[in-house]
C-alpha positions, 0 to 999 in steps of 0.5 A, a space after each residue: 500500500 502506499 503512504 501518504 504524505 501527511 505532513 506536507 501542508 499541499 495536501 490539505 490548503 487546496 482543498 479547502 474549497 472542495 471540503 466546504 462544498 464550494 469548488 465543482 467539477 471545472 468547466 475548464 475543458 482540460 484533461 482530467 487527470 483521475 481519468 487517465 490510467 498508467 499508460 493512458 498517462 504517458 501517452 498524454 504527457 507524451 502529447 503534451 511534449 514531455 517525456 514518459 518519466 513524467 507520468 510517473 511522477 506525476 502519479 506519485 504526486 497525485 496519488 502517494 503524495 496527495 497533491 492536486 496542485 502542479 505548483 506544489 509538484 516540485 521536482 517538475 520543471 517549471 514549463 512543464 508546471 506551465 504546460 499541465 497548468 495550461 491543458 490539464 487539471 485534477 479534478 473533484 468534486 464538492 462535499 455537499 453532506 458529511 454524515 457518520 453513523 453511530 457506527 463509524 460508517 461515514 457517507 459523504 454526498 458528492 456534487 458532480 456539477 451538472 445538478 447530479 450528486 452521489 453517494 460514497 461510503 465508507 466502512 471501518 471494521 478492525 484494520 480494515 476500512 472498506 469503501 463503497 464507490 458509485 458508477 453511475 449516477 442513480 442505476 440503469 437497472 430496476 431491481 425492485 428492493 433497491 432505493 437506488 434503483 428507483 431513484 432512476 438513472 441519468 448518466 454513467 461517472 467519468 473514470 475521473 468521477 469513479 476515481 475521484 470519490 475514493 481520492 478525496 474519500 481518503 483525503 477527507 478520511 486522513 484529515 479526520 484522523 490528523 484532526 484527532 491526533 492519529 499520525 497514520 501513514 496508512 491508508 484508511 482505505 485498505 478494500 474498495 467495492 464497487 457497489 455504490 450507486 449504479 451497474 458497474 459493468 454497464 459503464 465498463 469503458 470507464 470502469 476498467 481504467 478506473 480499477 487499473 488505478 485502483 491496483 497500480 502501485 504508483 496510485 493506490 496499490 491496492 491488491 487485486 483481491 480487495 478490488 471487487 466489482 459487483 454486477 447485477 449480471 451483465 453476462 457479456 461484461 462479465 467476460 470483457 472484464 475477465 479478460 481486462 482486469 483481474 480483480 474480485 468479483 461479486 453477483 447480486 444474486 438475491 434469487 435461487 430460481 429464474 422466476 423469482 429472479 425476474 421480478 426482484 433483479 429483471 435484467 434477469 429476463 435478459 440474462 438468466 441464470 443458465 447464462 449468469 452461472 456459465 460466465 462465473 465459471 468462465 470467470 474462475 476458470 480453473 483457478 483455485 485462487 477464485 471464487 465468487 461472492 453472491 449477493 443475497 438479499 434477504 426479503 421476509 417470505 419473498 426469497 427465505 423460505 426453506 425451499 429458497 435455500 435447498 434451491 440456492 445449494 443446488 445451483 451452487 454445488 461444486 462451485 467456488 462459491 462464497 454467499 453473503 446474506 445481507 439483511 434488507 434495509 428498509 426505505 419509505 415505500 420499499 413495499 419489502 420487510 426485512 427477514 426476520 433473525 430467525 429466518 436469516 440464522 436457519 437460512 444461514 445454517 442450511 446452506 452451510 450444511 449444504 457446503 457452501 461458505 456463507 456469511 451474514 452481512 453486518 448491517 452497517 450505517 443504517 442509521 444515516 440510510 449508508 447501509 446496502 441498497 439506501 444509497 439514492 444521492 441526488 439525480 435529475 432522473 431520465 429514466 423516469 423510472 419513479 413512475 414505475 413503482 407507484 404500485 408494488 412491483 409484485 403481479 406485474 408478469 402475473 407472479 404472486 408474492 404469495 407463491 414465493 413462500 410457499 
């Protein structure tokens, strides 16, 4: 991992602005420097006249070092200062809320500029802070249990707007714990999961530069295996992803059975889970060190009956599979209840018996909605989607909530 430079004042004088949400997004029409990856770096200061070393000064600079400002980039020749000062710029967005859990876990409302905000959230647990990055500005899928989702969509995030979140995510996170007298050179950040606000894998062009920063050694360092992109199952992505990037990956399951699946997770209708299952076997591919996290959503008499669970066991078997139960997290008008603990506890056993490896998600930051599937920031929606969940989802291609406890 690498370390941050505390000490140097660059880091925190010129964000000033941005912590008391008074700086957006620039409106300059310069490069932005979160967007680009290693090689993408040295292809631009290449463009710019400059030799290929400079991209690696800068990435230490920006990503180790923490600056934002090519002034304070002193072992940069003063032209070439000029030069990024003229045609580039690093850019973040504002902090239009700030908010921590009784918990610990901390939500931060980001401002993109152009009327839209997101949310970030980060999860401290032991030695291990883990943050949760948005990708698209609301959700271009519909899963019914989900806030985001019905917030609607309006655009995929820049690699700049993916980047920039887990940047100032831990700048604001340094300067907490320097406020407090913590002189750390670690990290807060040591895991990042892209299961904020949008489908990862619908917006893949932006994603993978995003997740090459994410793991590059001269930027965040972070392992392959804390790096966890979480698809809804966008079967195709699934394999261009595989083949770009090797990181973890995660699949919001949350049903055992086609039927059941089409109506909580609808891109389902599209790719099933004949096709869904074959793409995470393509994606281990024999090797032992992967597995994947499915994602189960737990809904009272929806999805957590026995039935489920022997149904869940058996398209898992033999699988590298781990499962994370996640407790729902209620918001106004879900039209879902969460699964009792009882219900949850011998859901968990059955599967376990079953032999397979699962978890039951600790619901984390509940309090400041920050927990699973209540992240909805601000969008100016063009979907319109809102308008279809002015009725319970359930009935709408003739299936009957009632039917899935039985």
């Amino acid at each position: 991992m690498p370390q941050s430079d505390t000490s140097s004042t660059h880091i925190l004088k010129p964000m000033s602005a941005v912590v008391e949400g008074k700086a957006g997004w620039s409106k300059s029409g310069k490069t932005n420097l979160f967007s680009l990856n290693r090689q993408a770096l040295e292809q631009y200061v290449v463009s710019l006249g400059e030799k290929p070393y400079r991209a690696r000064q800068l990435l230490q600079w920006i990503y180790h070092k923490g600056a934002i400002d090519f002034e304070a980039m002193s072992d940069l020749s003063r032209s070439t200062r000029q030069t990024l000062s003229e045609h580039a710029a690093i850019e973040l967005p504002a902090v239009e809320f700030d908010s921590t859990a009784s918990d610990g876990t901390r939500k931060w409302l980001f401002g993109l500029g152009d009327g839209n905000s997101i949310e970030t959230v980060y999860i401290p647990e032991g030695n291990r802070g883990t943050l949760c990055v948005s990708s698209q500005v609301g959700c271009a899928l519909d899963c019914s249990f989900c806030a985001t989702a019905r917030q609607g969509f309006n655009r995929n995030l820049t690699t700049g707007e993916i980047i920039a979140q887990v940047w100032l995510a831990r700048h604001l996170l340094l300067k907490h714990r320097l406020s407090e007298g913590v002189d750390s050179k670690s990290s807060p950040i040591t895991n990042v999961v892209m299961m904020g606000m949008g489908e990862p894998l619908l917006n893949l062009t932006c994603l993978i530069p995003a997740l090459d920063l994410m793991m590059d050694d001269l930027s965040f360092g972070l392992s392959k295996r804390k790096v966890t992109v979480s698809t809804s199952g966008v079967v195709p992505a699934i394999d261009k992803m595989t083949a770009a990037v090797d990181c973890s990956l995660a699949v919001s399951l949350h049903a055992p059975t086609d039927t059941l699946r089409n109506e909580l997770v609808p891109l389902n209708r599209k790719y099933p889970l004949r096709e869904l299952m074959a793409a995470c076997r393509r994606y281990v591919d024999g090797d032992r060190k992967k597995h994947v996290f499915f994602e189960y959503v737990m809904l009272a008499g929806v999805n957590d009956q026995p039935k489920h669970a022997r149904q869940l066991v058996s398209l898992l078997d033999g699988f590298p599979a781990k499962v994370n139960l996640i407790p729902f997290n209620p918001f106004p008008g879900a039209g879902y209840e969460r699964s009792g603990k009882a219900a949850i506890a011998r859901f968990h056993q059955m599967l376990t018996a079953g032999g397979l490896l699962t978890l039951t998600r600790a619901t984390r930051g509940d309090d400041i909605d920050a927990a699973c599937g209540q992240l909805a920031g601000d969008i100016d929606d063009r979907s319109r989607r809102q308008n279809k969940f002015s009725a319970p989802r359930f009935g709408e291609s003739g299936f009957d909530k009632s039917e899935a406890s039985t």
